[in-house]
C-alpha positions in Angstrom: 190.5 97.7 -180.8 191.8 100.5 -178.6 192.2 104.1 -179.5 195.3 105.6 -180.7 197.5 106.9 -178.3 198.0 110.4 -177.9 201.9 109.5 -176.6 202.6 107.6 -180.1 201.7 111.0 -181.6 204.1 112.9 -179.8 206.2 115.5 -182.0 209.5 115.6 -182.7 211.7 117.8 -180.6 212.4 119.8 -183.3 209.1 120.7 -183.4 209.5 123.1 -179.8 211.5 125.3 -181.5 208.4 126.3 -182.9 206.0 126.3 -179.9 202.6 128.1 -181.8 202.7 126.0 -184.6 203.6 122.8 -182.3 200.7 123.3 -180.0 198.0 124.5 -182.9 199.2 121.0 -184.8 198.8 119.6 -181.9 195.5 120.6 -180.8 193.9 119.7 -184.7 195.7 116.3 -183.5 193.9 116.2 -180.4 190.5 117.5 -182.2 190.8 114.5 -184.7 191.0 112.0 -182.7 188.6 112.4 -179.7 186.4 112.8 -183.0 186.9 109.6 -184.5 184.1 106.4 -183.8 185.0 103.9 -181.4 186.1 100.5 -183.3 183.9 97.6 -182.2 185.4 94.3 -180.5 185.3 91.3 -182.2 183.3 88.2 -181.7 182.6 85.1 -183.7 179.2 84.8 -181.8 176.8 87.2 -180.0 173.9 86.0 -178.0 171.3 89.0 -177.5 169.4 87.3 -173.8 170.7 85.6 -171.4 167.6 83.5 -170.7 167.0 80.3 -171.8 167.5 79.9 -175.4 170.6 82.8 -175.5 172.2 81.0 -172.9 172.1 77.8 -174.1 173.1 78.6 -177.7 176.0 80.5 -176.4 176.9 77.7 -174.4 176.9 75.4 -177.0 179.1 77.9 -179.0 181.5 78.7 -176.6 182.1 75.5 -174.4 181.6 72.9 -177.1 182.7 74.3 -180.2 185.2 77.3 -179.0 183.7 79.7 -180.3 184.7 83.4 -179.1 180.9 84.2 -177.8 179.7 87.3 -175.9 176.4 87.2 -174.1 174.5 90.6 -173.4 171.9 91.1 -171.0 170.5 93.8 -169.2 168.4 91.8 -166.9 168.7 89.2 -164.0 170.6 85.9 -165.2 168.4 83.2 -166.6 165.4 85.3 -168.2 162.1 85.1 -167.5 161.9 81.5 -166.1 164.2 81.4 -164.1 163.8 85.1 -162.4 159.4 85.4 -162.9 158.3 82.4 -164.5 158.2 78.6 -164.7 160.8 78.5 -161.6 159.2 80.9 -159.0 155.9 79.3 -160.6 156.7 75.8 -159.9 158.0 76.9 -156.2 154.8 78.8 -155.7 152.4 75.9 -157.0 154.2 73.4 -154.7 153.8 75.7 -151.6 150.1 75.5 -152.7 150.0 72.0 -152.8 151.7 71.5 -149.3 148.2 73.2 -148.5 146.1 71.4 -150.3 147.9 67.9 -149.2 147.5 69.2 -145.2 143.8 68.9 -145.5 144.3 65.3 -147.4 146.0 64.2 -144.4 142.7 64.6 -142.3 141.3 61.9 -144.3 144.1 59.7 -143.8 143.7 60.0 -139.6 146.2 62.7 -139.0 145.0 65.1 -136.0 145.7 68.2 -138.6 144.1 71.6 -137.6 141.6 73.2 -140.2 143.6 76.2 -140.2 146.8 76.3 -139.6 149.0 79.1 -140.1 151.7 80.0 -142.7 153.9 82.5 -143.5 153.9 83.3 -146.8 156.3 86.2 -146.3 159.1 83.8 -145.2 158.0 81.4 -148.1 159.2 84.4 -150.4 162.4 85.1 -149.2 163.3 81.4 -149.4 161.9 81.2 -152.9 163.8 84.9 -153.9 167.0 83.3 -152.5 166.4 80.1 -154.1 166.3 82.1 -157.7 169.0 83.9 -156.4 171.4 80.9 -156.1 169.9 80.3 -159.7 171.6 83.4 -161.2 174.6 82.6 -160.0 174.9 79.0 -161.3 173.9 80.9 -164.4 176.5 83.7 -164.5 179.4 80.4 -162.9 178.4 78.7 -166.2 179.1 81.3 -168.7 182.3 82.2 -166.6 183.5 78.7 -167.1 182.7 78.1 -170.4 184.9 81.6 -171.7 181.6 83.8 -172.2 182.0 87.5 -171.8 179.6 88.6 -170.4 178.1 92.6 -170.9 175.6 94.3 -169.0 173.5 96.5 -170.9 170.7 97.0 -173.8 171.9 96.0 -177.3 170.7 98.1 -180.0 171.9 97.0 -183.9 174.3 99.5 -185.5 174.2 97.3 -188.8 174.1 94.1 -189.9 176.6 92.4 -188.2 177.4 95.7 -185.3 175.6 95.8 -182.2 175.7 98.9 -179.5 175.6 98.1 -176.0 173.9 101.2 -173.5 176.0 99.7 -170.5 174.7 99.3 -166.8 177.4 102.0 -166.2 176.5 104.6 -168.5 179.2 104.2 -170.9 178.4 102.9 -174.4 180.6 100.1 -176.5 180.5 98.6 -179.7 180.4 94.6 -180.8 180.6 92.9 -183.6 180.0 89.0 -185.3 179.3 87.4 -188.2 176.8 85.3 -186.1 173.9 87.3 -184.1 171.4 85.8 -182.4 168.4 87.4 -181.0 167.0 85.6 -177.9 165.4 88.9 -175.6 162.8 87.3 -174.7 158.7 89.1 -174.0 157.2 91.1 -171.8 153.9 90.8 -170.2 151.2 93.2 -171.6 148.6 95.7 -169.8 145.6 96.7 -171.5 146.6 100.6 -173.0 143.2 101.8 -173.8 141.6 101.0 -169.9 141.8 103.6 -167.4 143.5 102.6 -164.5 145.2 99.4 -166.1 148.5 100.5 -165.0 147.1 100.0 -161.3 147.1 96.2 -161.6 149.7 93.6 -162.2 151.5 91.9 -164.2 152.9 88.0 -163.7 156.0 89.9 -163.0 154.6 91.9 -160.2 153.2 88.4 -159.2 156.5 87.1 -157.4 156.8 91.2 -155.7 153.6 90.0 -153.8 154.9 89.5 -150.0 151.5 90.8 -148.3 148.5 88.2 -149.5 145.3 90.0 -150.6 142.5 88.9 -149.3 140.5 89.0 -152.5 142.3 88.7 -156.0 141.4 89.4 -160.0 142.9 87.4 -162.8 141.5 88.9 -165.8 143.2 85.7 -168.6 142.1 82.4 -169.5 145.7 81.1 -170.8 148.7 79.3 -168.6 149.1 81.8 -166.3 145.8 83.1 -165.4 145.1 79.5 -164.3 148.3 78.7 -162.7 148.4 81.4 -160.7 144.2 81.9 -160.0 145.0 78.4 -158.6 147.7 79.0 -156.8 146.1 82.0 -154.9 142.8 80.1 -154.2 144.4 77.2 -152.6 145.9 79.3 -150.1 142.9 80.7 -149.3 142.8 83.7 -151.1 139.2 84.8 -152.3 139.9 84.2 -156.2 138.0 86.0 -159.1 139.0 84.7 -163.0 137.2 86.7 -166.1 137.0 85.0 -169.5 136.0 86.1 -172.3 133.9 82.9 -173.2 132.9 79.5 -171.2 136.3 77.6 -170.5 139.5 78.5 -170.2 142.8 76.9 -171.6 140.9 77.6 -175.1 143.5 76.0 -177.4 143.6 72.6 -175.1 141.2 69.5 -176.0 137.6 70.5 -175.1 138.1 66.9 -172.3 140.9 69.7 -171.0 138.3 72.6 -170.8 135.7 71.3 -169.5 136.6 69.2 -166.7 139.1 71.9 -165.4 137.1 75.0 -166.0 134.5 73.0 -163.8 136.9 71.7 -161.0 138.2 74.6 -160.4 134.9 76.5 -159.6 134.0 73.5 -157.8 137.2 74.1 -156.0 135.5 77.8 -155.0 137.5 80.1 -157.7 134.7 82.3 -158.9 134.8 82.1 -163.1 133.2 85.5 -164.6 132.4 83.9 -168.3 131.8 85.6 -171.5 133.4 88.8 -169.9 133.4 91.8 -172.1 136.7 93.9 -171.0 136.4 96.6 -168.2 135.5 100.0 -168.5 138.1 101.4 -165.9 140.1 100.6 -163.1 139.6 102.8 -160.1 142.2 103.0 -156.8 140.4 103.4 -154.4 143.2 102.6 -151.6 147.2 102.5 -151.9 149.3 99.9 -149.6 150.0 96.4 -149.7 148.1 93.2 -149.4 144.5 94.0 -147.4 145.3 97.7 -147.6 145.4 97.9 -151.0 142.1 98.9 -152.7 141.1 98.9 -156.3 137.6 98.7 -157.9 136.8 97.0 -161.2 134.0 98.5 -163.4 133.0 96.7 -166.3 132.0 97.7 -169.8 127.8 96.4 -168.5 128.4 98.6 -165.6 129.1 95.9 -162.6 131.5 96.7 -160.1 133.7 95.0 -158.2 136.1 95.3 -155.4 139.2 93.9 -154.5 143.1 93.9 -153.0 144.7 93.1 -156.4 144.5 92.6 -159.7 146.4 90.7 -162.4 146.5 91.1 -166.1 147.2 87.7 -168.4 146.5 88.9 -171.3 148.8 88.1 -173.4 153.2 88.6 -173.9 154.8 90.8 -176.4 158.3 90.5 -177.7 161.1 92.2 -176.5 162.3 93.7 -179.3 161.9 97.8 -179.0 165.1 98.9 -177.9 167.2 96.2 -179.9 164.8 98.0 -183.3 166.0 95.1 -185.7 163.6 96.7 -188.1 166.9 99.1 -188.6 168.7 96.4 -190.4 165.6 94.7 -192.3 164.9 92.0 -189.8 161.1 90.8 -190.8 158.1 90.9 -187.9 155.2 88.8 -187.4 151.5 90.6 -187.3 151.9 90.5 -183.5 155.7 92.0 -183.5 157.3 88.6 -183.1 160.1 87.9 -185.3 160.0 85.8 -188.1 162.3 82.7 -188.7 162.6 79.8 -190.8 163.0 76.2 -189.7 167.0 76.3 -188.6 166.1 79.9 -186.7 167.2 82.1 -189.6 165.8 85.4 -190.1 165.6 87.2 -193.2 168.8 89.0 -193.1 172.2 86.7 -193.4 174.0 85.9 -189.8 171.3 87.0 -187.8 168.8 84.4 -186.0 166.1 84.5 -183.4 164.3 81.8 -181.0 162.4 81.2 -178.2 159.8 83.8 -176.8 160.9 87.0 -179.4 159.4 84.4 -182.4 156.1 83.4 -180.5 157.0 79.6 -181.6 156.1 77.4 -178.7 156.7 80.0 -176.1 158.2 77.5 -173.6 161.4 77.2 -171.9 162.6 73.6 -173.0 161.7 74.2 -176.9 163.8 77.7 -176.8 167.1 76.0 -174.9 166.6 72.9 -177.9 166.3 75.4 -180.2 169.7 77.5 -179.1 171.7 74.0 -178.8 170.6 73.0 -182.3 171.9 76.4 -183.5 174.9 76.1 -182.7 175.5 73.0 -183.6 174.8 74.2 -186.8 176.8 77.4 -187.1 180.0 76.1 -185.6 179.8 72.4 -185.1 179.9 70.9 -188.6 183.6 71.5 -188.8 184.1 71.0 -185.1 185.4 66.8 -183.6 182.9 67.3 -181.1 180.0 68.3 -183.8 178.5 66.9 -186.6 175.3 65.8 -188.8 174.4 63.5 -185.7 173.7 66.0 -183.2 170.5 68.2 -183.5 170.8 70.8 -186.3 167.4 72.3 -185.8 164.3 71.6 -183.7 161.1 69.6 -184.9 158.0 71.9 -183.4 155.4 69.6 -183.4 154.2 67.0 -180.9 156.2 69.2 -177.8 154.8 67.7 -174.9 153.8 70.3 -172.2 152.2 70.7 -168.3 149.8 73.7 -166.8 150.8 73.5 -163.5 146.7 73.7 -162.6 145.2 72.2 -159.4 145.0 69.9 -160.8 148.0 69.3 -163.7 147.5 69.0 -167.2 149.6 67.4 -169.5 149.4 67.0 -173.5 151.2 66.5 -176.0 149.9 66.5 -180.2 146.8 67.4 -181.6 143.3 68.1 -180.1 140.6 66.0 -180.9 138.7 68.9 -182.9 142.6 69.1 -184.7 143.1 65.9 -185.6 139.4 65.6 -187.2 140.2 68.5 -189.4 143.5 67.2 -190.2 142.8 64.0 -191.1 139.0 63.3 -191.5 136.7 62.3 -188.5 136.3 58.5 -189.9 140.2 58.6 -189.4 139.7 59.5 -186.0 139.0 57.3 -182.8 139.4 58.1 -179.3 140.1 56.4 -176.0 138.7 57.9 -173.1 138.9 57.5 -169.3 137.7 59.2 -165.9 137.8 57.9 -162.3 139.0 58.7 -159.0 142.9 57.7 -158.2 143.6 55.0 -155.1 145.0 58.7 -153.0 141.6 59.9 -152.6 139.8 56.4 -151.5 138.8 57.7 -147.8 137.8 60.9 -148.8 134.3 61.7 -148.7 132.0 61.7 -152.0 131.9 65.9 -152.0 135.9 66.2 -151.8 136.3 63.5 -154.4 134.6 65.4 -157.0 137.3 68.2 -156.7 139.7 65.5 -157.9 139.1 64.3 -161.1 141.9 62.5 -163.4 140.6 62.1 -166.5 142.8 60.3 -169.7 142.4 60.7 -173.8 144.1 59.3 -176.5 143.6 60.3 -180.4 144.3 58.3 -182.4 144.9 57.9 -186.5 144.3 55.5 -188.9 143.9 51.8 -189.2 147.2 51.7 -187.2 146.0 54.0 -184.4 149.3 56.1 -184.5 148.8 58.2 -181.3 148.3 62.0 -182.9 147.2 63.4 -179.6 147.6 62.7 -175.6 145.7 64.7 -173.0 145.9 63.7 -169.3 144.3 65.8 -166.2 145.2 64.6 -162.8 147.4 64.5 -159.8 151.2 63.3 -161.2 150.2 64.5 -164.7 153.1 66.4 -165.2 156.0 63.9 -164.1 153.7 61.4 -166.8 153.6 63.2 -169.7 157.3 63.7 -169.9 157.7 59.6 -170.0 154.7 59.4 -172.5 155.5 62.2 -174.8 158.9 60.1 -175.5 156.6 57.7 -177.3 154.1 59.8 -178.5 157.2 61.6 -180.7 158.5 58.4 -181.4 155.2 57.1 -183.3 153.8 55.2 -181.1 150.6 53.6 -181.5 148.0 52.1 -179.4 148.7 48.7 -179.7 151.9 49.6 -178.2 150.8 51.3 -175.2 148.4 48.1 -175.2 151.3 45.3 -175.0 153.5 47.3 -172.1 152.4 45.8 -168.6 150.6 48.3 -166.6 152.4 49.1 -163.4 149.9 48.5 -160.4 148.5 50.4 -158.8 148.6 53.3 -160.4 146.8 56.2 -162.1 149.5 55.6 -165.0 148.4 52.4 -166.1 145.0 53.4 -166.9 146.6 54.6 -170.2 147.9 51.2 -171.3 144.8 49.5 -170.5 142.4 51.6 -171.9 139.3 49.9 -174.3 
């Protein structure tokens, strides 16, 4: 709602014939009303984020169910996967892999040249306009579905009223009986290491357009490893500190083991049972090779290199918004807490994806945002109803590391399942070989390779409780497999489909 005029407040004529009273009523007029609170604008929706989860729940909102929705975001369209994460990821990891498959080809007879030159400089720019395109078809979508779109930082006002700290300066209110929170995280930097602040984050990891010669991943989740082996099959000299023996701690030990060892068969240099660093010292400023920065740990070994990155962990993206102002209820770590259908503990506002640490992936946050509204706004609606997807079942998610090589699993570990059900109500299936690609390579090269299958399974039925899967296609597998897995299946069903031959694939319905 506008303000009031100051024209519909005009006096009467009469009034001039008294000009010092006219113009001092005029001016406590005047005084009043550039006094008086903005009113906010009125929304049956607001989506907080304009990643993943925000976009697709005020999509869903908006273009199926009508709903008058406003988005707000005070970042690049699509949040964190599209703009620094699982997009400019998967991009990067490919351009690795065009590498790695170059010296595969020599084995096959091609006349390839050991080193052949790249530019990884003109690989960004394609990749930044790539995600630039990406934006766009964001920003077309919302335009198309009736979104409004603001720019800014939200901050809650109250329950149901949000500020907005616009790109422009200004300030404007909103308000709905629907809010949902979907900001997103933020990667962290160690705050009590001197020096911390000179390394990177995997942010700052898509900024990179001069290539270090020698790089630090200090991390052993998802993105230490993606990216340590993105870096070291380009050739850049790559250095990974964990704090114990593996990395990708909460994947099945088969997972652990057989990666943590291909990769520093692959030449990435593992620093085990690390114990944190004692400072972080620039020793040269620039870009790429000219950048300097020595590492000294807390044992007091140094080492040098062109750049290092920080995976330690993500933090929600809360600080600004400060639900705490209207009793919204955190998690230990921050994150916000939610029931089952995404409800937090205050009526009419909700939160998902990475801002409630629940499976912090992009396909379980845009599942989560369609499910919501359905919910809201599409029980009433033709289009909705009972049958569509009122909230999202968070177990057995299938998911990839896009490693050299990938990882797929889906369910419980085999450690899990034992505790879960009882080892005597456990059995596994268990392969490892070397896939048909690699035949004419030579016995040194093959070991780099490994594919390597598990299945867990429960019960006198063997239901399938856990899939685990390392090995060139892994990724483009599991999302076939995991179908079944949440479906129930068990292993006399993968045992009675034909195997498609040849390939890696069928080794999982032929296992004994």
């Amino acid at each position: 709602m506008p303000y009031i005029s100051h024209r519909i407040l005009t006096p009467p004529q009469s009034i001039c014939f008294y000009p010092t009273l006219a113009s001092s009523r005029l001016a406590s007029i005047s005084k009043q009303l550039s006094t008086m609170a903005p009113v906010a604008k009125q929304y049956d929706f607001i989506a907080i984020g304009g990643g993943s989860g925000g976009s697709a729940a005020a999509r869903r909102a908006s273009g199926w169910y009508g709903a008058k929705t406003l988005l707000v975001e005070n970042k690049r369209s699509g949040g964190t996967c599209v703009n620094v994460g699982c997009v400019p990821k998967k991009i990067t990891w490919n351009f690795a892999s065009v590498s790695e498959m170059l010296k595969d080809g020599v084995h096959y007879g091609y006349n390839i040249p050991q080193d052949i030159k790249f530019n990884f400089a003109e690989f960004k720019k394609k990749r930044d306009s790539n995600i630039e395109g990406l934006n766009g078809a964001y920003e077309r979508n919302w335009n198309r579905e009736k979104i409004d779109l603001v720019r800014g930082t939200a901050t809650f006002k109250s329950q149901k009223e949000i500020e907005v700290h616009l790109e422009d300066g200004g300030k404007a209110l909103y308000t709905a009986p629907h809010i949902l929170i979907a900001t997103g995280g933020y990667p962290n930097k160690p705050q009590d290491i001197p020096g911390a602040e000179l390394g990177i984050t995997s942010d700052g990891f898509f900024d990179i357009e001069d290539l270090p010669k020698k790089m630090a991943f200090v991390g052993a989740g998802y993105i230490a490893v993606e990216l340590a082996g993105v870096m070291n099959a380009i050739g850049v000299e790559t250095h990974l500190f964990i704090r114990g023996n593996t990395f990708l701690r909460n994947f099945d030990p088969m997972v652990q083991d057989t990666l943590t060892q291909r990769y520093e068969d692959a030449g990435v240099i593992i620093h085990k049972n690390h114990k944190g660093f004692k400072e972080v010292v620039g020793l040269r400023e620039g870009k790429g090779e000219d950048k300097l920065l020595k590492l000294v740990e807390t044992n007091g070994e140094e080492i040098e290199v062109n750049e290092l990155l920080w995976a330690i962990g993500r933090a929600p993206e809360i600080e600004k918004l400060n639900p705490a102002k209207i009793g919204v209820k955190l998690g230990g770590k921050g994150h916000i807490e939610v029931d089952d259908y995404q409800n937090t503990n205050v009526e009419g506002v909700y939160a998902l994806g990475d801002v409630t640490g629940q499976a912090e992936l992009t396909p379980v946050a845009i599942a989560a945002g369609r499910a919501l509204s359905n919910r809201i706004f599409g029980s009433q609606h033709p289009v909705g109803g009972p049958h569509l997807p009122q909230k999202i079942e968070y177990s057995n998610i299938p998911t990839v590391v896009f490693a050299h090589p990938e990882v797929g699993t889906i369910g419980l570990t085999e450690p899990a399942a034992i505790d879960k059900y009882g080892k005597d109500n456990i059995k596994t299936y268990h392969t490892r070989f070397t896939p048909m690609f690699y035949s004419f390579h030579p016995a040194e090269e093959k070991k780099l390779q490994p594919t390597e299958y598990k299945l867990v399974c429960q019960g006198s039925e063997e239901k399938i409780v856990g899939m685990h899967i390392l090995g060139a296609g892994s990724s483009e597998m599991m999302q076939g497999f995991g179908v079944a897995v949440k479906m129930g299946a068990r292993k006399k069903d993968f045992d009675a489909c034909v195997a498609i031959h040849p390939t890696s694939a069928e080794e999982l319905v032929t296992m004994r």
